[in-house]
PASEBA-1860 file (N, C-alpha, C; in nm, 3 decimals):
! residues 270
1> XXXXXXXX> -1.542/1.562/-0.350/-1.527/1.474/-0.466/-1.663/1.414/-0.498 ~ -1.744/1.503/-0.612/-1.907/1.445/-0.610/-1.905/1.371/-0.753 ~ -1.785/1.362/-0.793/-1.808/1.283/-0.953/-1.786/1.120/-0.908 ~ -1.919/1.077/-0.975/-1.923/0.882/-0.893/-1.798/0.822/-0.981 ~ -1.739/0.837/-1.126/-1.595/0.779/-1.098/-1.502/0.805/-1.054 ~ -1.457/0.914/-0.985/-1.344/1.005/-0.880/-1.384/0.896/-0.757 ~ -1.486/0.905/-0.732/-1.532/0.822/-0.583/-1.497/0.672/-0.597 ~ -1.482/0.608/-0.700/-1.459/0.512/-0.707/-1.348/0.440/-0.777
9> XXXXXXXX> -1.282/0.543/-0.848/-1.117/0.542/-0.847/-1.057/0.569/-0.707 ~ -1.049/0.657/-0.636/-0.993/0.692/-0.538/-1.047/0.619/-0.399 ~ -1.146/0.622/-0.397/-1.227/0.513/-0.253/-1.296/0.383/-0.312 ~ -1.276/0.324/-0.410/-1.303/0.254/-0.424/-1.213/0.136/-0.460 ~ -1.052/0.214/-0.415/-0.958/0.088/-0.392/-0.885/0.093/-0.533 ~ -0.941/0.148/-0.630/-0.870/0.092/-0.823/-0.742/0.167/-0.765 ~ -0.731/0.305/-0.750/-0.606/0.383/-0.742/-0.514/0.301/-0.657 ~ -0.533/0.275/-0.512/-0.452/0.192/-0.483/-0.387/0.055/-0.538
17> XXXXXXXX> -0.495/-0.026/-0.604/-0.495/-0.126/-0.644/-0.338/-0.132/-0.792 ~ -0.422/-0.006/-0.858/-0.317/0.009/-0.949/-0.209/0.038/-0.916 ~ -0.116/0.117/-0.789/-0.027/0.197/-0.754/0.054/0.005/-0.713 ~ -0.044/-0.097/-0.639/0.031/-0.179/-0.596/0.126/-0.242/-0.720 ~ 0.025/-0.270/-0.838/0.015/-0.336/-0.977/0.171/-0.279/-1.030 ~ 0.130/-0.119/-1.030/0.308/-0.046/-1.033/0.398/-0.092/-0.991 ~ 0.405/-0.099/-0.858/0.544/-0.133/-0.789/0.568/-0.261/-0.828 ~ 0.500/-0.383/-0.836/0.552/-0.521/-0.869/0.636/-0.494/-1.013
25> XXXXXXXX> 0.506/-0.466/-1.130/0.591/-0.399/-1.215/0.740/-0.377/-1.261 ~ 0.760/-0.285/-1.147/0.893/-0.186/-1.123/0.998/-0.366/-1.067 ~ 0.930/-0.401/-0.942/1.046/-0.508/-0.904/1.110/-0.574/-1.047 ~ 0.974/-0.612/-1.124/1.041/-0.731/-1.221/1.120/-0.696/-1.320 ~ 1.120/-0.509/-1.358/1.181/-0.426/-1.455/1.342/-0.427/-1.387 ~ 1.394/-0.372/-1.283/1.454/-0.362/-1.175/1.551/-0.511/-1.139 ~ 1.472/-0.673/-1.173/1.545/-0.743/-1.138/1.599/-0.804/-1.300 ~ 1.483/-0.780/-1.425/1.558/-0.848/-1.526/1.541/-0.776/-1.645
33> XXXXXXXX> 1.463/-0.615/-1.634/1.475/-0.528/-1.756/1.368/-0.509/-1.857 ~ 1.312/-0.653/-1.808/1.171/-0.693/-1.874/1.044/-0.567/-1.808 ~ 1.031/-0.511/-1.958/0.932/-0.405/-1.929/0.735/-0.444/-1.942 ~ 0.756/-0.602/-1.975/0.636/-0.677/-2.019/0.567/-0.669/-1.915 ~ 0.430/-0.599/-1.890/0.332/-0.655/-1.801/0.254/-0.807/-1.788 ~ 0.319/-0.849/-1.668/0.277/-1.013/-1.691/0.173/-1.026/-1.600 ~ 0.142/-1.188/-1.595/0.050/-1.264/-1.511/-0.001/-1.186/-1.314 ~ 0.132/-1.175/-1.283/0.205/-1.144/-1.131/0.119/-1.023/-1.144
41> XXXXXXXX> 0.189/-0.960/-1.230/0.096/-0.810/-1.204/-0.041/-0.753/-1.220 ~ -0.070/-0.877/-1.307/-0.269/-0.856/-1.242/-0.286/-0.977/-1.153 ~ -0.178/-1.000/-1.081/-0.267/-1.081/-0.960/-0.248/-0.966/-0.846 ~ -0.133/-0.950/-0.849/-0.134/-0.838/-0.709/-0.217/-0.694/-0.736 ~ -0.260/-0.691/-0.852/-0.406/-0.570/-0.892/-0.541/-0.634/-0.815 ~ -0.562/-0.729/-0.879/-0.662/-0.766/-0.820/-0.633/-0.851/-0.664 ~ -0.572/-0.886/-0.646/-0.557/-0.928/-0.473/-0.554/-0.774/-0.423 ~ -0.503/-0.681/-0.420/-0.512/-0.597/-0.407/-0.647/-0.500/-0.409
49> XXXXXXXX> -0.671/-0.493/-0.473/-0.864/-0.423/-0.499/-0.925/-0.565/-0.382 ~ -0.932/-0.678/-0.419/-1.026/-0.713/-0.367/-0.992/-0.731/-0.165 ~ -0.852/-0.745/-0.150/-0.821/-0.671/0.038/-0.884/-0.548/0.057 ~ -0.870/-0.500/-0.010/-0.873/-0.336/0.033/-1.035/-0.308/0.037 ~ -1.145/-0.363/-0.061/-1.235/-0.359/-0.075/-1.305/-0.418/0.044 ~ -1.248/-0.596/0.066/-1.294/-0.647/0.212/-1.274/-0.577/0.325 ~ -1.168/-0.539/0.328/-1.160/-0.447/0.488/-1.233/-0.341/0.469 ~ -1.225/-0.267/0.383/-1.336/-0.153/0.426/-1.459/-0.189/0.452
57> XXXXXXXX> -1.519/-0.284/0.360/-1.634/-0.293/0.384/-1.686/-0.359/0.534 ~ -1.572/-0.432/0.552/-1.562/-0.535/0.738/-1.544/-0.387/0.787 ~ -1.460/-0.323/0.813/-1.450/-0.248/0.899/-1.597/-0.148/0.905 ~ -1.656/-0.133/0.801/-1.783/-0.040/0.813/-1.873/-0.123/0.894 ~ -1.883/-0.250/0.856/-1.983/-0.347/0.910/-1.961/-0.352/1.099 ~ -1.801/-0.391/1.116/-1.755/-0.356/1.284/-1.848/-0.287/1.299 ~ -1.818/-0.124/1.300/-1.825/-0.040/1.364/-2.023/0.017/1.351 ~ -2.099/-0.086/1.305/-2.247/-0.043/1.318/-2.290/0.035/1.189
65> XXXXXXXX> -2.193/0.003/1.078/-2.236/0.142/0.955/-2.248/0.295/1.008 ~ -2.187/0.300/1.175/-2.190/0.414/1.220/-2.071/0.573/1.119 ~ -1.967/0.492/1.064/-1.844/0.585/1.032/-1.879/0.669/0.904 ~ -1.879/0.792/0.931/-1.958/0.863/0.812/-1.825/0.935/0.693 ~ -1.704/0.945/0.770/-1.555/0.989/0.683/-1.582/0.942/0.524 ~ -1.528/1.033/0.438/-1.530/0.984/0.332/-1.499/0.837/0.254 ~ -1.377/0.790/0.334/-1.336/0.636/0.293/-1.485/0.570/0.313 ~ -1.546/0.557/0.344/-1.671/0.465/0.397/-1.747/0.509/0.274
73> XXXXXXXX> -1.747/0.614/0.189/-1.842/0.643/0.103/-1.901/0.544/0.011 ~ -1.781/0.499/-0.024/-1.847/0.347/-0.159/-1.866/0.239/-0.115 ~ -1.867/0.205/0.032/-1.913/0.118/0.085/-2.047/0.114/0.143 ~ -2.075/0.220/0.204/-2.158/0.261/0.239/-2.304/0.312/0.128 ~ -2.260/0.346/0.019/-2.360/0.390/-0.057/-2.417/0.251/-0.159 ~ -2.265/0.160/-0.166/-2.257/0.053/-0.230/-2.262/-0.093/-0.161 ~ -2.318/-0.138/-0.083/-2.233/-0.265/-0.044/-2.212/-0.347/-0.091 ~ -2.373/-0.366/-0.149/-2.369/-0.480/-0.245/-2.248/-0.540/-0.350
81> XXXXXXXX> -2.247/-0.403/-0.416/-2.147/-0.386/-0.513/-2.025/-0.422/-0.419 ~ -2.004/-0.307/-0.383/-1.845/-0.372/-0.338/-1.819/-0.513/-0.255 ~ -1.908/-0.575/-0.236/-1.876/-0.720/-0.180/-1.852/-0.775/-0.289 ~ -1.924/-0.756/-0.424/-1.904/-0.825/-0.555/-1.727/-0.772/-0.584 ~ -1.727/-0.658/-0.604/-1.632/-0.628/-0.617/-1.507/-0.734/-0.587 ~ -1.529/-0.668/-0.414/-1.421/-0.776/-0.357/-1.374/-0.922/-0.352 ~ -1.533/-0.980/-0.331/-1.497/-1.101/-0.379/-1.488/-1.138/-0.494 ~ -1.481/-1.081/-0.608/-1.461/-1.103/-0.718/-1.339/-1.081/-0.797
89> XXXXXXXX> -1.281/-0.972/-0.747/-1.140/-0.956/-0.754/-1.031/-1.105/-0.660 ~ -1.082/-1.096/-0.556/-1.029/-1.235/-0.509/-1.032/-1.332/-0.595 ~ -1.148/-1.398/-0.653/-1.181/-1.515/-0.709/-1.078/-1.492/-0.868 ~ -1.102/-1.379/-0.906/-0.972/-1.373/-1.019/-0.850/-1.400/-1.004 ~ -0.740/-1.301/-0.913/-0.683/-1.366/-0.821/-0.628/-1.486/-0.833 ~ -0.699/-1.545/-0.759/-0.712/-1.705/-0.723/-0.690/-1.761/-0.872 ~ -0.766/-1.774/-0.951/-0.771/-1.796/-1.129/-0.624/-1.793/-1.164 ~ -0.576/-1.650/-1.110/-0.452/-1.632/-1.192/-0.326/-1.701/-1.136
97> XXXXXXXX> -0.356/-1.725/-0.984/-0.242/-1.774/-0.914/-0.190/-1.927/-0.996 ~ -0.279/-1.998/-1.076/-0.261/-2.130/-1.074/-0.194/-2.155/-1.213 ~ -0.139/-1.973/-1.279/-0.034/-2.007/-1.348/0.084/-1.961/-1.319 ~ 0.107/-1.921/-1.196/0.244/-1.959/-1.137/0.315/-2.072/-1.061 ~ 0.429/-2.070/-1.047/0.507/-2.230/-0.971/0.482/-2.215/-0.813 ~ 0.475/-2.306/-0.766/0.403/-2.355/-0.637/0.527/-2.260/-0.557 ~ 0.635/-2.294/-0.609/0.774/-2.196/-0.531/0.758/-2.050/-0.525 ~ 0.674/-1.956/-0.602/0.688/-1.838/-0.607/0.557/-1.772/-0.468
105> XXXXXXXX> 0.519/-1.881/-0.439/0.415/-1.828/-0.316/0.470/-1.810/-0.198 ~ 0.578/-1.805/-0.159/0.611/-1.861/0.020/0.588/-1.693/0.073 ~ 0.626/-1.565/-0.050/0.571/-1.423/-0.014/0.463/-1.380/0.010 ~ 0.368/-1.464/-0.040/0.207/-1.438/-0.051/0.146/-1.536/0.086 ~ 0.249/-1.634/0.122/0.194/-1.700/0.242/0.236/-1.591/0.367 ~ 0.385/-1.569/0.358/0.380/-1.488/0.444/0.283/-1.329/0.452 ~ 0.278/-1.309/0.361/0.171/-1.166/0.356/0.035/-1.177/0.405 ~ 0.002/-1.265/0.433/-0.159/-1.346/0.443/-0.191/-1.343/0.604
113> XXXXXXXX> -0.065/-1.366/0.694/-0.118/-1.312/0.851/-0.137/-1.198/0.892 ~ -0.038/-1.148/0.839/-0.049/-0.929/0.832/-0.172/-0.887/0.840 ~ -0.216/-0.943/0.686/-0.349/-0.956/0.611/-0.457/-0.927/0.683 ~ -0.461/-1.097/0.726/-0.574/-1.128/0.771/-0.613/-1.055/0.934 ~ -0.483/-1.080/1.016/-0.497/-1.040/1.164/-0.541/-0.879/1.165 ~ -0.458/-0.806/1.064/-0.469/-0.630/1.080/-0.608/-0.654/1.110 ~ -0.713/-0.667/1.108/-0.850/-0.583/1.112/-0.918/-0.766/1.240 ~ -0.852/-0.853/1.236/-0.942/-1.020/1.274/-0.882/-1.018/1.430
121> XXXXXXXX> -0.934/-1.039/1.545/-0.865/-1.057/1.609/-0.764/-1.178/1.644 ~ -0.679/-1.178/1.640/-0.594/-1.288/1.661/-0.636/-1.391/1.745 ~ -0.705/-1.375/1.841/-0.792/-1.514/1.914/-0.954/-1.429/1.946 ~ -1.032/-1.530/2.001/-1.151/-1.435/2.025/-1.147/-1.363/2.153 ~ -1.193/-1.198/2.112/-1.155/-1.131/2.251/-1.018/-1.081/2.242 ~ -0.900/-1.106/2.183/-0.801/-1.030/2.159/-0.797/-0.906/2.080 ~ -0.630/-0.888/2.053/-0.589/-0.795/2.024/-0.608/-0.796/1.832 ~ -0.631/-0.706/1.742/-0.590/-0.698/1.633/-0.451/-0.650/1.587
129> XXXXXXXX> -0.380/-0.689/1.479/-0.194/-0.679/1.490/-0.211/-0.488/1.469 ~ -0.311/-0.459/1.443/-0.331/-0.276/1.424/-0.328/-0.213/1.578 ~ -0.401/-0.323/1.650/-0.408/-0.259/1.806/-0.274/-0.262/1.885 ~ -0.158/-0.319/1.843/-0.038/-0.330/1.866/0.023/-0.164/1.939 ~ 0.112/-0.130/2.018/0.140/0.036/2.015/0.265/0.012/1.908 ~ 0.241/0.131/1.814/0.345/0.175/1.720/0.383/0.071/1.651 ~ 0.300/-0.052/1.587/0.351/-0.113/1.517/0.254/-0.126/1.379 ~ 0.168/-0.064/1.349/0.098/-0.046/1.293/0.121/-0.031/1.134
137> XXXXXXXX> 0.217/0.067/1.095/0.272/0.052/1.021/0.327/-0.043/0.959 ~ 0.437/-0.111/1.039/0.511/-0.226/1.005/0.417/-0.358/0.954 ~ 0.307/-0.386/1.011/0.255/-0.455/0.934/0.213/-0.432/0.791 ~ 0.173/-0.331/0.782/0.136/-0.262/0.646/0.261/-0.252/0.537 ~ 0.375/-0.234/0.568/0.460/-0.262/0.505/0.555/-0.372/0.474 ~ 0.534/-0.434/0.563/0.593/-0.610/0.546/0.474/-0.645/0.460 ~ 0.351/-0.661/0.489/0.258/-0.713/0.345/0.281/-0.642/0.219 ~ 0.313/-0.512/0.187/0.315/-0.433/0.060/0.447/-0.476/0.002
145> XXXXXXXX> 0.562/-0.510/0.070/0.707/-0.551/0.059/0.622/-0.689/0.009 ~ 0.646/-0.818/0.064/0.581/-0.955/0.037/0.502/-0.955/-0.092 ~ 0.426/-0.878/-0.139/0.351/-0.866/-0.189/0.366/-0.828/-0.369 ~ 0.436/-0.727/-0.325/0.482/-0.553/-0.467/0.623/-0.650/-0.470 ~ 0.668/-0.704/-0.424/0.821/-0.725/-0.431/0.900/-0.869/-0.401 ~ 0.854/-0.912/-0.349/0.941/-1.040/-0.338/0.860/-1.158/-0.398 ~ 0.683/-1.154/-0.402/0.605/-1.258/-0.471/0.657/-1.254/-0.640 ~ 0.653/-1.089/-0.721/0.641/-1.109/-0.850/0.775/-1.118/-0.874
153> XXXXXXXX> 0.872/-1.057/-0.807/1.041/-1.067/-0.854/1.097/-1.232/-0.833 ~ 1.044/-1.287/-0.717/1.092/-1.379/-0.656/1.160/-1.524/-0.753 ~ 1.062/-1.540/-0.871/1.082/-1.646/-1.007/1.266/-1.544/-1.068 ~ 1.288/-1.453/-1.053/1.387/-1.413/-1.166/1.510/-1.313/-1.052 ~ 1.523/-1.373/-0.921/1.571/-1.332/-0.837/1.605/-1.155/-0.800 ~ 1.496/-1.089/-0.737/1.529/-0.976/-0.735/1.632/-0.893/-0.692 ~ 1.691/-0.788/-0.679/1.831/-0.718/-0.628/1.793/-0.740/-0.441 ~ 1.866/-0.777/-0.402/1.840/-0.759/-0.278/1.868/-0.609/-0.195
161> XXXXXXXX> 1.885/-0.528/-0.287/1.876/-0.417/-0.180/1.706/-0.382/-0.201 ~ 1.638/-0.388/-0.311/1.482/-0.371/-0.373/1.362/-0.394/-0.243 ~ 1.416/-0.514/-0.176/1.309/-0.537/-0.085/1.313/-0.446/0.039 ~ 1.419/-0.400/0.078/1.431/-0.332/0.204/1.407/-0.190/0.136 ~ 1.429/-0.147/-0.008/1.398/-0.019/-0.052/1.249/-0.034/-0.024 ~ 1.195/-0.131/-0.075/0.990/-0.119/-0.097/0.938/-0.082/0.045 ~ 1.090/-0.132/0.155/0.978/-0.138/0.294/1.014/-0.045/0.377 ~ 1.050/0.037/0.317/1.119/0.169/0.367/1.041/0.286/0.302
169> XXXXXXXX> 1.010/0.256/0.160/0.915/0.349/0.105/0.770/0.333/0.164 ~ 0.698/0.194/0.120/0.588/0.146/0.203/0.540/0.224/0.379 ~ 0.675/0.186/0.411/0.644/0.237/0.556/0.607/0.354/0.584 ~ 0.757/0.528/0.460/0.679/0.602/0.502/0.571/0.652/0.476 ~ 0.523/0.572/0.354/0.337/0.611/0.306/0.252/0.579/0.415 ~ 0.254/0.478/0.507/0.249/0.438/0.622/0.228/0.507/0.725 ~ 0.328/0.565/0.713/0.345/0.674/0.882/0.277/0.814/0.849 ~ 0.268/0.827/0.677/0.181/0.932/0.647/0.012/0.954/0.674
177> XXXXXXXX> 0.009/0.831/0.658/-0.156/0.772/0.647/-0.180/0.770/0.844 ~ -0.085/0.740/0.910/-0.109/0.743/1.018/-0.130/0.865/1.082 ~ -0.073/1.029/1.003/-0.157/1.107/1.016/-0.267/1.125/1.013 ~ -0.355/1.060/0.920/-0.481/1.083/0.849/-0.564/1.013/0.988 ~ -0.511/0.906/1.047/-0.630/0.855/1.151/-0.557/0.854/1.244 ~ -0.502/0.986/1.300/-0.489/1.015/1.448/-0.601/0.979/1.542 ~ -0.696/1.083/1.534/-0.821/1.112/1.581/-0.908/0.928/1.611 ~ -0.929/0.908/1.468/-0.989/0.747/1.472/-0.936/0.653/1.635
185> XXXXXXXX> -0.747/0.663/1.580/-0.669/0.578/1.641/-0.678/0.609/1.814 ~ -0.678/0.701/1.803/-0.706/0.802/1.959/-0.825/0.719/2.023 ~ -0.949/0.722/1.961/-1.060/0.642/1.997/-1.042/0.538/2.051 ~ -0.988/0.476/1.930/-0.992/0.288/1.958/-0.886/0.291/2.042 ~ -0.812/0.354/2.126/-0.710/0.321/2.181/-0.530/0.282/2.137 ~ -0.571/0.321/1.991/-0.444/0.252/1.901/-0.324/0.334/1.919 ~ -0.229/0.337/1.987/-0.078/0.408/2.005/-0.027/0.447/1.883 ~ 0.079/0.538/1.796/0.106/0.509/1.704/0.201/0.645/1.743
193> XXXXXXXX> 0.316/0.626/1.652/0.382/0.796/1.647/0.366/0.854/1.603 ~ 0.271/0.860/1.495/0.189/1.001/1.451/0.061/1.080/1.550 ~ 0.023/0.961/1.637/-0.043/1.039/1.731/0.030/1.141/1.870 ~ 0.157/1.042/1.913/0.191/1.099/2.058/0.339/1.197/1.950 ~ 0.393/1.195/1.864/0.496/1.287/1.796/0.487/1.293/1.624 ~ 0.404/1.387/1.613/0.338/1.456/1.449/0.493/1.473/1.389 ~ 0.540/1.544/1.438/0.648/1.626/1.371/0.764/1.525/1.367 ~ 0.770/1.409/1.441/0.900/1.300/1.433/0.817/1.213/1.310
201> XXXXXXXX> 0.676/1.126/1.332/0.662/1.067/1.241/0.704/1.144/1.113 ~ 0.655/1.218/1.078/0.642/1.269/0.970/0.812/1.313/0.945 ~ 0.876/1.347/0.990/1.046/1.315/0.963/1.085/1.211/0.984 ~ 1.044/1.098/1.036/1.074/0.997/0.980/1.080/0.913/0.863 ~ 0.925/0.958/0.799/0.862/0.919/0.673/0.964/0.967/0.590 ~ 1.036/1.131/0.602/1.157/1.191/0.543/1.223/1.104/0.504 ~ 1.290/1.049/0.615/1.433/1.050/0.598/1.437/0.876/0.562 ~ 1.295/0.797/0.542/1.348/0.708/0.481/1.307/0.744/0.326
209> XXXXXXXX> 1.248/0.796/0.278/1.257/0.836/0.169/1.371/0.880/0.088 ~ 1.441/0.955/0.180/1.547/1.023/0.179/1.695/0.894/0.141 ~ 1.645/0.817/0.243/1.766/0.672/0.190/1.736/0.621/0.080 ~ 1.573/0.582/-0.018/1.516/0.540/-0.086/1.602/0.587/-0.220 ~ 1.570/0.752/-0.214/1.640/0.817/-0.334/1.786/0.798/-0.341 ~ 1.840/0.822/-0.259/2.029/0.825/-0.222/2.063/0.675/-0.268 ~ 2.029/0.580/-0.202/2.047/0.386/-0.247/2.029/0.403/-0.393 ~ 1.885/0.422/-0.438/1.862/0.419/-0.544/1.983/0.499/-0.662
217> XXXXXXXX> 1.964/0.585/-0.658/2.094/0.662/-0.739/2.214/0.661/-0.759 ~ 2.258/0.513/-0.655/2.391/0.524/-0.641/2.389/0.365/-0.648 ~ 2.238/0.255/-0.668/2.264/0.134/-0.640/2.255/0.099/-0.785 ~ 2.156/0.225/-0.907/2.143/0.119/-1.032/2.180/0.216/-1.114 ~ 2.173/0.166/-1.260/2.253/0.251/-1.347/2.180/0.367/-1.377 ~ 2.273/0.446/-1.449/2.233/0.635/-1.418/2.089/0.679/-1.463 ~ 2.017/0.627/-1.578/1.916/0.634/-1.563/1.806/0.599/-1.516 ~ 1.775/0.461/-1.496/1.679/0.382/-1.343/1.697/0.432/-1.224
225> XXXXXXXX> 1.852/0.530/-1.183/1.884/0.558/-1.037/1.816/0.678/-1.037 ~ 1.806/0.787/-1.171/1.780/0.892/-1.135/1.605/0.927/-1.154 ~ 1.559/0.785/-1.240/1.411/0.877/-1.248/1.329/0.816/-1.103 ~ 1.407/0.705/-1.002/1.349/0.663/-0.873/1.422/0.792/-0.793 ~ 1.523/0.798/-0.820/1.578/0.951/-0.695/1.471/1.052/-0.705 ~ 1.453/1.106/-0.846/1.396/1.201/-0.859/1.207/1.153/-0.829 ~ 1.148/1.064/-0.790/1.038/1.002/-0.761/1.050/0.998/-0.626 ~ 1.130/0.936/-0.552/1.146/0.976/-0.402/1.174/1.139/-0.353
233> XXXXXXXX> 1.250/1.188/-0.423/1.265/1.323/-0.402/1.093/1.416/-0.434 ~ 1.018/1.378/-0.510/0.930/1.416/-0.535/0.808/1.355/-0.423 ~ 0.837/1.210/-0.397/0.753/1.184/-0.232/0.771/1.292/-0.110 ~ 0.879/1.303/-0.104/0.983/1.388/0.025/0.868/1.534/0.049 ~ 0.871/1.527/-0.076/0.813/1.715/-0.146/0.659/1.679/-0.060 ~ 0.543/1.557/-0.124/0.431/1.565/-0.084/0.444/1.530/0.097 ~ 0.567/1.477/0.108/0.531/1.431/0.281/0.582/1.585/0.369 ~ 0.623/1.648/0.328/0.718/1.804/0.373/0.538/1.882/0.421
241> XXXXXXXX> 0.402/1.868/0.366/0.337/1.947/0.349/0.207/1.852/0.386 ~ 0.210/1.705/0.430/0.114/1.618/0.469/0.085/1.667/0.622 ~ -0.001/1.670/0.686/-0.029/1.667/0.859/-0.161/1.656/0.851 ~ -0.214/1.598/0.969/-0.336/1.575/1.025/-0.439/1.649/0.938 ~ -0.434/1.727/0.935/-0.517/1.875/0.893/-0.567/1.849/0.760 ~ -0.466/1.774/0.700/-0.559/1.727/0.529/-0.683/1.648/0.549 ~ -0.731/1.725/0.410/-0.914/1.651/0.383/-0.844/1.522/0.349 ~ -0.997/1.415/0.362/-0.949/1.259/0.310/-0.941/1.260/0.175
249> XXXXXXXX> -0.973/1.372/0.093/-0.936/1.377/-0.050/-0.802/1.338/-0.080 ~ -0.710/1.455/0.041/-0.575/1.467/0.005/-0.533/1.321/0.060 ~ -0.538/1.254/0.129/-0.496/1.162/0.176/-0.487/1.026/0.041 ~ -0.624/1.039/-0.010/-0.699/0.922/-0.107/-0.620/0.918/-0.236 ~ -0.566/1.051/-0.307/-0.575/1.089/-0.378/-0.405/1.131/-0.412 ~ -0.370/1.205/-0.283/-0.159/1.240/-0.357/-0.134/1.157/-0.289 ~ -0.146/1.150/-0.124/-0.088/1.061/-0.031/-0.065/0.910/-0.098 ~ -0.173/0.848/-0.182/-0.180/0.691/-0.211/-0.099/0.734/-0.377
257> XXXXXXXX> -0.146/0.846/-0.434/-0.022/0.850/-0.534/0.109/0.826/-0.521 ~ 0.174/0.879/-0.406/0.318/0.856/-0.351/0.327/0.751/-0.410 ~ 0.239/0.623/-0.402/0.305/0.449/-0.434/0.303/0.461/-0.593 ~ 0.269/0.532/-0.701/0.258/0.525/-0.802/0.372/0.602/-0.876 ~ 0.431/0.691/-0.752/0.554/0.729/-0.885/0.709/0.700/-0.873 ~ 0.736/0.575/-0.821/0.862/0.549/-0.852/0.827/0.466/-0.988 ~ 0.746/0.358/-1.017/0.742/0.315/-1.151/0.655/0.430/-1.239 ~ 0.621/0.546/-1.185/0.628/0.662/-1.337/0.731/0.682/-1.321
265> XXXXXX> 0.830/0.725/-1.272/0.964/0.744/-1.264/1.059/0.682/-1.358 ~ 1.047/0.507/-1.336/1.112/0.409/-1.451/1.082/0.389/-1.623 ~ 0.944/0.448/-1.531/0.841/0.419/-1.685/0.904/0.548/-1.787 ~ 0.951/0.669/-1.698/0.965/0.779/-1.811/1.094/0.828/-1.820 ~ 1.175/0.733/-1.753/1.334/0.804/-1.736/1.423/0.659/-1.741 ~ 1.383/0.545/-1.725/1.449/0.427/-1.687/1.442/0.337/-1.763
END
């Protein structure tokens, strides 16, 4: 990937950023029909770009600017920039939070230890919540749930089956990506079930997908049920053919798409 906006859509956090921006989206369509892009959804864009931007760039800094993998590319070629980036997306963020009600944060408080601990050690000399065995995931998806789903729905009360759908989908993008840093995780010592059982994670990632589409199709009306069935059914498809063995292209690029097409899904069928 040698084109500098490919490198910086895809590693530079926007693709994700936007895929998060989607799913909130989708909650608030999902809890009251309202197809309006509001306030909520460029905060969790930009809270979003600007996490994703900080940790990479912390994590390059950890490790000595030694990590040469493609994710490190726009950090590495950029820092400057992407510290602006990041903290600048934060500081917007922040801007935007202070036109919502003090009540709609208690998701964004809880999302904020996940957050912060995944990469900080929890005391000095400890553990990071990533160095955990096999729980790795779960943090990653309790913040994307908190976050995509219960912060922007939370003002207009969302469906309560929605949140356990986001963290079921979340997770298995999750357990996919935990293919991608076997090897890494192996190093640092990090346990995970994509390292000690490839072939279970990755049917696991299945078969919650697999509940994702089935709930969905049978929880909302016939058209919202079928363009998320047919969006999970279409995840199922990219996780059937994900393993270790993919370039970080594929990872950056369909793998982080996965989060972007249940709201193309709503957007074109719902």
């Amino acid at each position: 990937m040698r084109n500098p906006l490919l490198n910086w859509l895809f590693y530079g956090h926007i693709w994700i950023a936007l895929a998060a921006a989607g799913l909130s989206w989708q909650s608030t369509f999902l809890s009251s029909g309202d197809a309006t892009v509001h306030a909520s959804h460029y905060f969790v864009f930009f809270a979003t770009l600007g996490v994703y931007t900080l940790h990479r760039l912390l994590s390059y800094r950890r490790a000595g600017g030694q990590p040469d993998g493609r994710r490190y590319r726009v950090v590495a070629l950029h820092p400057g920039i992407s510290l602006m980036i990041g903290a600048g997306s934060l500081l917007v963020a922040i801007s935007l939070a202070f036109s919502f009600p003090l009540r709609a944060f208690w998701p964004v408080v809880l999302a904020l230890p996940f957050t912060f601990f995944y990469l900080i050690p929890l005391y000095p000399g400890g553990r990071r919540l990533r160095d955990l065995p096999y729980l790795k995931v779960v943090w990653v998806a309790l913040a994307w749930t908190f976050m995509t789903d219960l912060f922007p729905a939370f003002s207009i009360h969302a469906r309560p089956v929605e949140p356990v759908l986001r963290f079921f989908f979340t997770l298995s993008v999750a357990l996919l990506f935990d293919l991608r840093d076997v090897d890494l995780d192996r190093r640092q010592g990090v346990r995970t079930l994509a390292g000690a059982h490839p072939g279970r994670n990755r049917a696991l990632a299945m078969i919650l997908l697999l509940i994702c589409a089935l709930v969905s199709f049978l929880r909302y009306q016939p058209a919202t049920g079928l363009g998320l069935a047919i969006a999970y059914g279409m995840a199922m498809g990219i996780a059937r053919w994900t393993s270790a063995g993919r370039g970080e292209d594929f990872f950056a690029t369909i793998v982080n798409g996965i989060l972007l097409l249940p709201p193309l899904g709503l957007l074109l069928l719902g």
